[in-house]
C-alpha positions as CSV (number, residue, x, y, z in Angstrom):
1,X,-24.7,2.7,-176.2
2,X,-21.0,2.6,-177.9
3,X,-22.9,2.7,-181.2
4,X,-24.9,5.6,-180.9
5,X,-22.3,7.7,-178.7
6,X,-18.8,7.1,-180.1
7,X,-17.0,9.8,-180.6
8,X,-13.6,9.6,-183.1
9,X,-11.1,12.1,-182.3
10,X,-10.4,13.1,-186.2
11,X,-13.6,12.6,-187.1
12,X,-15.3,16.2,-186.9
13,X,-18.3,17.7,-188.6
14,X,-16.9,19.8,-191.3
15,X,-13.8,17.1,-192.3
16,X,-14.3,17.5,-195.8
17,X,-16.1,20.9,-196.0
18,X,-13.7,23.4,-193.9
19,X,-10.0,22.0,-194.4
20,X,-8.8,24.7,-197.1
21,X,-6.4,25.1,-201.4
22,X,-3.3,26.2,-202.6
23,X,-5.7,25.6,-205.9
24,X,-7.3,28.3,-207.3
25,X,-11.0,28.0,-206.9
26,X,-11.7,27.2,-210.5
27,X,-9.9,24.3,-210.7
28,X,-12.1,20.7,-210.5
29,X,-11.5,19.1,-207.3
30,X,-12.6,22.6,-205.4
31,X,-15.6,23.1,-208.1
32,X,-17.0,19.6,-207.1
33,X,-16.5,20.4,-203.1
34,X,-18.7,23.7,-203.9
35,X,-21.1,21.7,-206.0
36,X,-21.7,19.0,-202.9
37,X,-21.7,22.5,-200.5
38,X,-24.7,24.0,-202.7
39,X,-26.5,20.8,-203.6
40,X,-26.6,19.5,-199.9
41,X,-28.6,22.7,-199.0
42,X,-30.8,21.8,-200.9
43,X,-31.9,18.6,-199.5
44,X,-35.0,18.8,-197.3
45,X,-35.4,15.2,-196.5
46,X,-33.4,12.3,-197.0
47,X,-33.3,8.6,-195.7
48,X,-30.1,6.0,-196.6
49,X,-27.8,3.6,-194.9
50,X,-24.6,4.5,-193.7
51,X,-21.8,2.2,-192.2
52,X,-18.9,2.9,-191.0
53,X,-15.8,1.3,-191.1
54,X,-12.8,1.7,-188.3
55,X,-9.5,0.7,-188.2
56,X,-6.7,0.6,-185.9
57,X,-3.5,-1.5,-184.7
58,X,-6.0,-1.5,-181.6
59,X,-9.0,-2.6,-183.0
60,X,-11.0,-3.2,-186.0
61,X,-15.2,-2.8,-186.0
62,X,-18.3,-1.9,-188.8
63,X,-21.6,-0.3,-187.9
64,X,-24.2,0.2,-190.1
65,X,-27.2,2.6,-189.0
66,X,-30.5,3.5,-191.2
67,X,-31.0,7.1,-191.4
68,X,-34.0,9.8,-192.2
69,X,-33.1,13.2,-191.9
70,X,-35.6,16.0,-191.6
71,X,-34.3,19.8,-192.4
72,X,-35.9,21.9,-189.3
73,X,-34.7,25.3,-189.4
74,X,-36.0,25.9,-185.6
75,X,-33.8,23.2,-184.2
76,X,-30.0,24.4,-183.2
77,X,-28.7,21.3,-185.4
78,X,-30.9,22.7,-188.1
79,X,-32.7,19.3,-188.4
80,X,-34.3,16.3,-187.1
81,X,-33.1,12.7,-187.4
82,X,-34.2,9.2,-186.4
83,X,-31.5,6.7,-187.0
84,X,-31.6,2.1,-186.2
85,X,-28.8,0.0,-185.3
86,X,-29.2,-3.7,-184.6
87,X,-29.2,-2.5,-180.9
88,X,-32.1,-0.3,-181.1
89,X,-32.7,3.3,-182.1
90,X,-32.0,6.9,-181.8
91,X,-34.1,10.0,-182.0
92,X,-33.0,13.6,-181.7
93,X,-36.7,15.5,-182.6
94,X,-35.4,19.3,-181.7
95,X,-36.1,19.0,-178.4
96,X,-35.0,15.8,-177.0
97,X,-32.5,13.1,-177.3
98,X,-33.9,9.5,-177.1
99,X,-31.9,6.2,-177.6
100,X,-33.8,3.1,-177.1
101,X,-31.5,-0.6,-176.8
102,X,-33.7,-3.2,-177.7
103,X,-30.8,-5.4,-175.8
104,X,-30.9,-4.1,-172.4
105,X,-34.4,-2.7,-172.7
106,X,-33.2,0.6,-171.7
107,X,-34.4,4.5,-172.9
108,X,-32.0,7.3,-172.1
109,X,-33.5,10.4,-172.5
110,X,-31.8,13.5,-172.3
111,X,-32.4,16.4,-169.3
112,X,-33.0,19.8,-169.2
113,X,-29.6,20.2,-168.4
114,X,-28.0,18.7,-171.0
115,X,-28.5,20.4,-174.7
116,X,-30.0,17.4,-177.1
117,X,-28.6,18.2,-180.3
118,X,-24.5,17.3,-179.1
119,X,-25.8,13.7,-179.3
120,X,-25.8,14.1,-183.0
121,X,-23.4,16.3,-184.0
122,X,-20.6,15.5,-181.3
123,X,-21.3,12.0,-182.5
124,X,-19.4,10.4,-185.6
125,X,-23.5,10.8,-187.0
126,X,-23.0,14.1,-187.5
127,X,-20.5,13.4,-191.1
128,X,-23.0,11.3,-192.6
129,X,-25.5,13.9,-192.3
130,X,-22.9,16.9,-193.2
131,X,-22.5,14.8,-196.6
132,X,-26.0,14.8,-197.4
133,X,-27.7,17.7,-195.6
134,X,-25.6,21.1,-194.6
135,X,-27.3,23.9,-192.3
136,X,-24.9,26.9,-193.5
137,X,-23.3,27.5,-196.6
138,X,-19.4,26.3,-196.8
139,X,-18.7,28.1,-200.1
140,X,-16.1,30.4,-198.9
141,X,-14.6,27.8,-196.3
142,X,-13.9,26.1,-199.7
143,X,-12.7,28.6,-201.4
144,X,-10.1,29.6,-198.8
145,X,-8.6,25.3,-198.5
146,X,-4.8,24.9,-198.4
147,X,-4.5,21.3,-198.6
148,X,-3.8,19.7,-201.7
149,X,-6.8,18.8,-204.4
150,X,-5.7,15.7,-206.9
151,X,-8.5,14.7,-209.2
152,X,-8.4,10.6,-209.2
153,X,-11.2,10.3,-211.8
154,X,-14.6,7.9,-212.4
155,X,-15.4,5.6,-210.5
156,X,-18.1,2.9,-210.2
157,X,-19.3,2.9,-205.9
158,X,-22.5,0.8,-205.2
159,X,-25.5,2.0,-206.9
160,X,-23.6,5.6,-207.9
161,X,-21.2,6.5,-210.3
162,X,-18.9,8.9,-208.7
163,X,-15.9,11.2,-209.1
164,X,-13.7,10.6,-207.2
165,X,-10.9,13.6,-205.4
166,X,-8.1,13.0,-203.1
167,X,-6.8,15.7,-200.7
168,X,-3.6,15.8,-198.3
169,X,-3.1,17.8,-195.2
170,X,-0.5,17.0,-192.7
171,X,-1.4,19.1,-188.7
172,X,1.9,20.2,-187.9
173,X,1.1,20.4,-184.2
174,X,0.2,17.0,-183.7
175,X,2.4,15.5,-186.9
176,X,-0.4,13.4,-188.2
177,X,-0.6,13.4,-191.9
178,X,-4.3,12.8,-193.5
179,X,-5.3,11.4,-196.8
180,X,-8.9,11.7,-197.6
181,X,-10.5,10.2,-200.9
182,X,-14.1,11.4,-201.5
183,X,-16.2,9.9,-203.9
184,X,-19.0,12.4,-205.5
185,X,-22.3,11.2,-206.9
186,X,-22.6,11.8,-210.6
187,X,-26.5,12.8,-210.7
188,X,-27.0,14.8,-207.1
189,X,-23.7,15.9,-206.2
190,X,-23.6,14.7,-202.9
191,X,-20.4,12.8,-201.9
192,X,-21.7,9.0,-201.4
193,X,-18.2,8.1,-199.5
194,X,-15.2,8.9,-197.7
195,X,-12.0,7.2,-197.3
196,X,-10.2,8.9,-194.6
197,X,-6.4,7.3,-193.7
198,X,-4.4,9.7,-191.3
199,X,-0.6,8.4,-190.4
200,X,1.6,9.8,-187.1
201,X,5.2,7.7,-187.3
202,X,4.7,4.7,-188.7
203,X,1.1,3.6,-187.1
204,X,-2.6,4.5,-189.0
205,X,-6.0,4.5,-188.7
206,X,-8.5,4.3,-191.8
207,X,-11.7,5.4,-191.1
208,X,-14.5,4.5,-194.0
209,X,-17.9,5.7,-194.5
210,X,-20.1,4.1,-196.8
211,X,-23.8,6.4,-197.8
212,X,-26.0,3.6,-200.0
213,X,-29.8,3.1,-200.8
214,X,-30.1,7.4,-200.9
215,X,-33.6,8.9,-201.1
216,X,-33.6,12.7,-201.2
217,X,-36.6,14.8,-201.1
218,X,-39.1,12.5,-201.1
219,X,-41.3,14.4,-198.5
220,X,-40.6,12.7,-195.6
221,X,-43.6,12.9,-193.2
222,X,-42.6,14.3,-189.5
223,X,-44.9,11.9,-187.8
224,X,-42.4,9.2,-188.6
225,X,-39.7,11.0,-186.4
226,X,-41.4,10.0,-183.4
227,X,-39.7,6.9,-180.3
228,X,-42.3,4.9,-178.6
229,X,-41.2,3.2,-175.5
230,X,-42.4,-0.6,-175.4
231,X,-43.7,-1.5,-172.1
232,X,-41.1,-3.0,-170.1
233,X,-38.4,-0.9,-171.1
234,X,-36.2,1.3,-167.8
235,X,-36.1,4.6,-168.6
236,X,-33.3,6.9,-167.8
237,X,-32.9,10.4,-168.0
238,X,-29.7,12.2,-168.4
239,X,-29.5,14.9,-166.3
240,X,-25.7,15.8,-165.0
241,X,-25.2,18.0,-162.1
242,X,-23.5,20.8,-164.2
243,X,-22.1,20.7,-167.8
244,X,-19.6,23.2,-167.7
245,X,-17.6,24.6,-171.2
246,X,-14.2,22.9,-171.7
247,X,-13.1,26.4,-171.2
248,X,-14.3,26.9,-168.0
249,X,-11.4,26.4,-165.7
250,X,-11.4,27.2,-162.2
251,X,-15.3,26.6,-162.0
252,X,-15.9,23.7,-159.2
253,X,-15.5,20.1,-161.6
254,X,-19.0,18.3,-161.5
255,X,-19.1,15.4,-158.7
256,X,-20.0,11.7,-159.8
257,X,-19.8,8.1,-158.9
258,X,-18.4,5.4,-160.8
259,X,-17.8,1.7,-160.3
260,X,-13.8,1.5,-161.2
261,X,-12.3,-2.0,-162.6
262,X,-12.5,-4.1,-159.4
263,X,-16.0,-2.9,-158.3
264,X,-15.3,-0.3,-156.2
265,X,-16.9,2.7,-156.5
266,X,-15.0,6.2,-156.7
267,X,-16.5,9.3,-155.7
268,X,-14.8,12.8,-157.0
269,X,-15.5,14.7,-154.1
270,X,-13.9,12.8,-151.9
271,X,-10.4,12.8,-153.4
272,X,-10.5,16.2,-152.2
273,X,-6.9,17.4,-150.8
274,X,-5.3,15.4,-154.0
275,X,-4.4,16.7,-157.6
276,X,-6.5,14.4,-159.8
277,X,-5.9,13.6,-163.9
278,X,-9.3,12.4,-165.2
279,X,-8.6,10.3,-168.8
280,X,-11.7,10.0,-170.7
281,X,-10.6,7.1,-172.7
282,X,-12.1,4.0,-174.9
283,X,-10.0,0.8,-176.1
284,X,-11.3,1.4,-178.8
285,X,-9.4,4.7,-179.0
286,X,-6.1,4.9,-181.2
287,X,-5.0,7.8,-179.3
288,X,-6.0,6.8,-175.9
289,X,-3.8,3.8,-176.6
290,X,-1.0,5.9,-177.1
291,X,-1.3,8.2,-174.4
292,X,-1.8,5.4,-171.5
293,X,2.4,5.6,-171.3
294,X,2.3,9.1,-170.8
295,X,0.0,9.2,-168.0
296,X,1.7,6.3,-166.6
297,X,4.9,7.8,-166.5
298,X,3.2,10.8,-164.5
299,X,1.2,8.3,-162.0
300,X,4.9,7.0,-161.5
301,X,6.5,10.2,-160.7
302,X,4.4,11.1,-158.3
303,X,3.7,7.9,-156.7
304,X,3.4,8.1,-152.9
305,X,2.3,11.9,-153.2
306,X,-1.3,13.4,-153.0
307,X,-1.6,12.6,-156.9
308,X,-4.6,10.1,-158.5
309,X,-4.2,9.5,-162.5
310,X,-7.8,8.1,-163.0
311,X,-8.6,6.5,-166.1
312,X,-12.3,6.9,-167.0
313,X,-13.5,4.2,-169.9
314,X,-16.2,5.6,-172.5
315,X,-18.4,4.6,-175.1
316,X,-17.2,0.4,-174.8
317,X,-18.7,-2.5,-176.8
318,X,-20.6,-5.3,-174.6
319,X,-17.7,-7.2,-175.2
320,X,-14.5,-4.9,-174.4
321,X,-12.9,-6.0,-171.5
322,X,-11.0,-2.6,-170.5
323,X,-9.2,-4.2,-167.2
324,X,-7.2,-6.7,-168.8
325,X,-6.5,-4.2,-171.6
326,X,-4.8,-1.9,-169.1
327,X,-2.9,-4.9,-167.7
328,X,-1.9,-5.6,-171.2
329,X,-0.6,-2.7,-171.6
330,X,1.3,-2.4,-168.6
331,X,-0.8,0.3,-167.0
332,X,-1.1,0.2,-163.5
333,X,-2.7,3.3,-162.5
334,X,-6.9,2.9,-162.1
335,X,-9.7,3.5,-164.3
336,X,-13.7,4.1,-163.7
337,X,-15.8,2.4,-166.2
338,X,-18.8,2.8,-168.0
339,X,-18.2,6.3,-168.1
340,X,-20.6,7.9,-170.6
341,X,-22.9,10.0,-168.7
342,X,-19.7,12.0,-166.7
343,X,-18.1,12.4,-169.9
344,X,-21.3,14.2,-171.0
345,X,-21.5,16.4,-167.5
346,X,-17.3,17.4,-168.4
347,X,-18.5,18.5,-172.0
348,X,-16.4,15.7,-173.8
349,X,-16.1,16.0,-177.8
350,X,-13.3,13.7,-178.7
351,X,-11.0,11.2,-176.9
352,X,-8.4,11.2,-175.2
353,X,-9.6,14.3,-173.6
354,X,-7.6,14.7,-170.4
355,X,-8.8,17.2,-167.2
356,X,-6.9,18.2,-164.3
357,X,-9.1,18.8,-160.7
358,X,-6.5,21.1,-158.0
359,X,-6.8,19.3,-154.7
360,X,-9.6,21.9,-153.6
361,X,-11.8,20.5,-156.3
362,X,-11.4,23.0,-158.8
363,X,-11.0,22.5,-162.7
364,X,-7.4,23.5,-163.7
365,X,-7.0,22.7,-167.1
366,X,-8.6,20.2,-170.2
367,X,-6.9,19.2,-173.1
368,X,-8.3,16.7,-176.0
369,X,-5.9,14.8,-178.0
370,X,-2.2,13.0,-177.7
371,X,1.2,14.8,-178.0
372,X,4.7,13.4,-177.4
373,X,5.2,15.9,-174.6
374,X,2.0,15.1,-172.4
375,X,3.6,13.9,-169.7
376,X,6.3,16.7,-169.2
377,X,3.1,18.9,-169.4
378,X,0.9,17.5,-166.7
379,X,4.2,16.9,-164.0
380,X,5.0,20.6,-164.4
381,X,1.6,21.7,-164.1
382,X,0.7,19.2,-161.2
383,X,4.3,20.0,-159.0
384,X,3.2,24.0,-159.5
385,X,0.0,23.3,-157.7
386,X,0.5,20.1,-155.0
């Protein structure tokens, strides 16, 4: 499901739409922003490939997905989608999320308890679509950008002929510097592709997506936003025990099960009477990567006390092997695996995303994201409370 669920840290829905410019609004690089903004609500129906690009010192992978896209103003996304990989496919129809893997001949539907549409836009889908089809009108947003605007100029992309803008913004919380190029279709407006390279110290990640073979309002037909299950195929429904807001400290942290690296399976409840750090983490995960020494230094300060640093491993290729990854990395503390459905009960929108249960059970804090001072964070927290 790594495909249809990953979840990039940087990679939110309004990237290139809400950042903000030290430009007045007239000049070109904001007008062509405004221009996407207004032509993109415009677009009832569209269908085109998209393929993303990732890399990483960690890791390097492409995924390309085929997507039609159905503006639905009753749906809380504001449309429908239906989207193929070379695994299977995904459906979210306003009322349901389905994803069907032709592979394992599995359907994972999701439960009342779970709202559908954060399949889509808590998923790295959800740019893609904000490039082609908006719900709300950005203008303003725009208007009010602080990073810097350079025009690059023409440029030939695929099929299009684009313009092409480059903006800067460095986060001076976390220190990580981003340079996005975005590349504007000539005749509709719509930016086709996105270059996105964002540097902490010396290390980067470069993030690419590519929109070809675009079709807009051709009038799609809704009966094609439809998932039939073959026969044969397992069904599973999502369905977590509670889905509580990241905000929501002090409320009792959902229960689960999970198999950790050796086969053994961990149950939250019954770690009761210890402080427990859950990681939701992926090695696929820049971030993650560089927070493992962090929580390693905690699980070795308070090592012999009532104090479990459990890793919990998301949104994995078939082929990731996350036990030797944390032996390669001279992590020693444990990790849970296949982790996708808890990180969906804990309300998880980017990784790492890190949350602290007291020893009575009880949600003390969450925190998405890697800082230098982490670790002097969660001992001073933890030694307040054990």
């Amino acid at each position: 499901m790594r495909k249809l669920l990953i979840i990039l840290l940087s990679l939110t829905l309004m990237t290139m739409f809400a950042c903000g410019s030290s430009n007045d609004d007239t000049n070109e690089p904001k007008q062509l922003f405004i221009k996407a903004n207004q032509s993109s609500l415009k677009v009832n129906d569209a269908q085109f490939k998209v393929n993303l690009e990732f890399k990483s010192p960690q890791e390097n992978f492409s995924t390309t997905l085929d997507v039609s896209l159905l503006r639905d103003k009753n749906t809380k996304a504001g449309y429908i989608v239906l989207f193929k990989t070379d695994e299977g496919s995904g459906l979210y129809d306003g009322e349901k999320y389905y994803y069907k893997n032709d592979k394992t001949k599995q359907v994972f539907i999701s439960g009342d308890k779970i709202a559908p549409e954060m399949f889509i836009t808590q998923n790295w889908i959800s740019q893609p679509i904000s490039m082609v089809m908006l719900s709300e009108d950005y203008t303003q947003e725009i208007k009010n950008r602080k990073d810097e605007l350079f025009m690059i100029g023409e440029s030939k992309y695929s099929s299009f002929n684009t313009t092409v803008v480059e903006s800067i913004h460095k986060e001076d919380s976390t220190g990580v510097k981003s340079k996005i190029r975005t590349y504007f279709d000539l005749k509709t407006n719509l930016p086709v592709k996105e270059v996105k390279i964002q540097v902490k110290e010396e290390e980067s990640i470069t993030q690419t997506l590519n929109i070809t073979d675009l079709s807009i309002n051709k009038g799609l037909d809704r009966s094609i936003f439809k998932m039939e299950i073959p026969e044969g195929y397992a069904t599973e429904i999502i369905r977590p025990d509670s889905e509580p807001e990241p905000e929501n400290v002090n409320s009792i942290a959902p229960d689960f099960t999970l198999k950790d690296l050796n086969g053994k399976e961990i149950t939250l409840s019954k770690l009761k009477g210890s402080v427990v750090v859950l990681d939701f983490w992926g090695t696929w995960c820049h971030w993650c990567v560089k927070a493992m020494p962090k929580l390693q230094n905690v699980h070795e300060h308070f090592k012999g006390k009532n104090v479990v640093v459990l890793g919990i491993s998301c949104q994995e290729r078939a082929e990731a092997d996350p036990k030797k990854f944390m032996a390669d990395n001279k992590v020693t503390y444990n990790s849970l695996i296949f982790g996708d459905k808890v990180a969906a009960q804990y309300g998880v929108r980017g990784y790492p995303t890190l949350y602290v249960i007291s020893k009575d059970g009880k949600i003390m804090t969450n925190k998405s994201g890697f800082s230098e001072t982490m670790d002097k964070e969660l001992i001073e927290l933890i030694e307040k409370n054990l």
